[in-house]
C-alpha positions, 0 to 999 in steps of 0.5 A, a space after each residue: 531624263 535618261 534614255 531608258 526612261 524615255 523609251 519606256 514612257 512611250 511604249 507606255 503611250 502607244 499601248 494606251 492608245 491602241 487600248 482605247 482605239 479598240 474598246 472604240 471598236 468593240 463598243 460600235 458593233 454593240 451600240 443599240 438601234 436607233 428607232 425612227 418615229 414615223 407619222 401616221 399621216 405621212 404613211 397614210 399619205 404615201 403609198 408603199 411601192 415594191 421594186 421588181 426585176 421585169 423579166 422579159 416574156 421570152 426569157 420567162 418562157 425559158 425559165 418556165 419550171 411547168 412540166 412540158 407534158 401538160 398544156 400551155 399556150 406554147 404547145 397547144 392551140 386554142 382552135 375549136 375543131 367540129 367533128 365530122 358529121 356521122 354520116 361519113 368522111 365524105 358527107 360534105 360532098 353532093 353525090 354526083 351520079 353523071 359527068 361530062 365527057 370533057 369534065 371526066 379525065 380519069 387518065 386511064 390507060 388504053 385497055 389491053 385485050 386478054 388472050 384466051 389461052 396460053 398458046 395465043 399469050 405467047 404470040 403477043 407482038 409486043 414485047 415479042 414471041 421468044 418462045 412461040 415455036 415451043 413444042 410447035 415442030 420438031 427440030 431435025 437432030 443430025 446423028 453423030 458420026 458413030 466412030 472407034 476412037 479418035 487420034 490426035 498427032 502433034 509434033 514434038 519440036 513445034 507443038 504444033 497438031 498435025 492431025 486429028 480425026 476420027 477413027 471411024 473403022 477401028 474397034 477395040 477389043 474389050 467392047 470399051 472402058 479403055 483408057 486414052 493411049 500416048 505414043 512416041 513415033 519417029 519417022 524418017 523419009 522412008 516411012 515409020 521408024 519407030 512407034 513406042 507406046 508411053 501411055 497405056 490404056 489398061 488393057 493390053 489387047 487395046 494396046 496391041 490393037 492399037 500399036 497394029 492399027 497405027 503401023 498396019 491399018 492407018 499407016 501413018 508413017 506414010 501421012 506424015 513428014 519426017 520427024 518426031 511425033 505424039 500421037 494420043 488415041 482415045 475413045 
């Protein structure tokens, strides 16, 4: 037999045996049932018996699908509770009308004596009488040093004040509303050099008075060293 035939005849062998490996196949998936004969007394003898899972307690409260709202053993308790009597929340107590003095201890503090008025509440010593002397006696008002104006000199090179009082005997003219002067004065070991006025007080008869008051009626190149000075006048 040649090669070819050779070849042929056994593709024709492995077709026909798959073709039957697979009606095989096919023919098991539809094979009919077999129908097992029990016995009646067998099943009467032998009882039926069913197998659970048994969960356990705590996981079956875990899983328990009943409504949290409504009761179960969980969230309420079974404990009878008696209503109080309609007599009072107080009506299991004997009324007690007397007591010892050793039994009695109410920790009370010590009582405290009302004043009669306000002046003597004041006077309390504890915690004190800040305001006792109120309307009591009249305080001694010293009056004020009636003055013209005030002068305040102060030297140019330190800063520092000089002088600074009141002008008791000075009246400006005009009867006030006058504004605080500046004046610029230069003096020298024979007295006052030079006085210029550099602020003004808005009113020219208060400048003039000033200027003469200064240089005539104070005669401050006399009171003071030579050198320069600020000299301010106000009200």
């Amino acid at each position: 037999m040649s090669a070819v035939g050779r070849r042929s005849k056994r593709r024709w062998i492995i077709a026909a045996t798959s073709a039957a490996a697979i009606t095989m196949l096919v023919a098991s998936w539809f094979r009919a049932p077999v129908k097992t004969q029990v016995s009646e007394t067998s099943a009467a003898t032998k009882p039926a018996t069913v197998s659970l899972t048994r969960v356990p307690t705590g996981e079956a409260a875990l899983l328990d699908p009943t409504p949290l709202f409504l009761p179960t053993e969980w969230n309420t308790a079974r404990k009878e509770v008696k209503l109080p009597e309609s007599r009072g929340a107080f009506a299991g107590y004997d009324a007690k009308w007397r007591f010892d003095v050793s039994e009695l201890k109410l920790g009370l503090p010590t009582p405290v004596r009302v004043s009669a008025n306000a002046a003597e509440a004041l006077l309390i010593p504890a915690p004190g009488a800040p305001f006792g002397g109120f309307g009591r006696s009249d305080a001694v008002m010293e009056p004020l040093i009636g003055r013209g104006a005030f002068i305040e000199v102060v030297a140019v090179g330190s800063g520092r004040r000089i002088l600074a009082e009141a002008l008791t005997a000075a009246r400006a003219p005009g009867g006030g509303g006058w504004q605080p002067l500046e004046f610029l004065a230069a003096v020298d070991a024979a007295g006052l050099v030079s006085l210029d006025l550099t602020a003004r007080s808005g009113l020219e008869e208060v400048d003039v008075y000033f200027t003469r008051y200064l240089a005539q009626t104070l005669r401050i190149g006399a009171r003071l060293a030579p050198g320069f000075y600020r000299i301010c006048v106000g009200p």
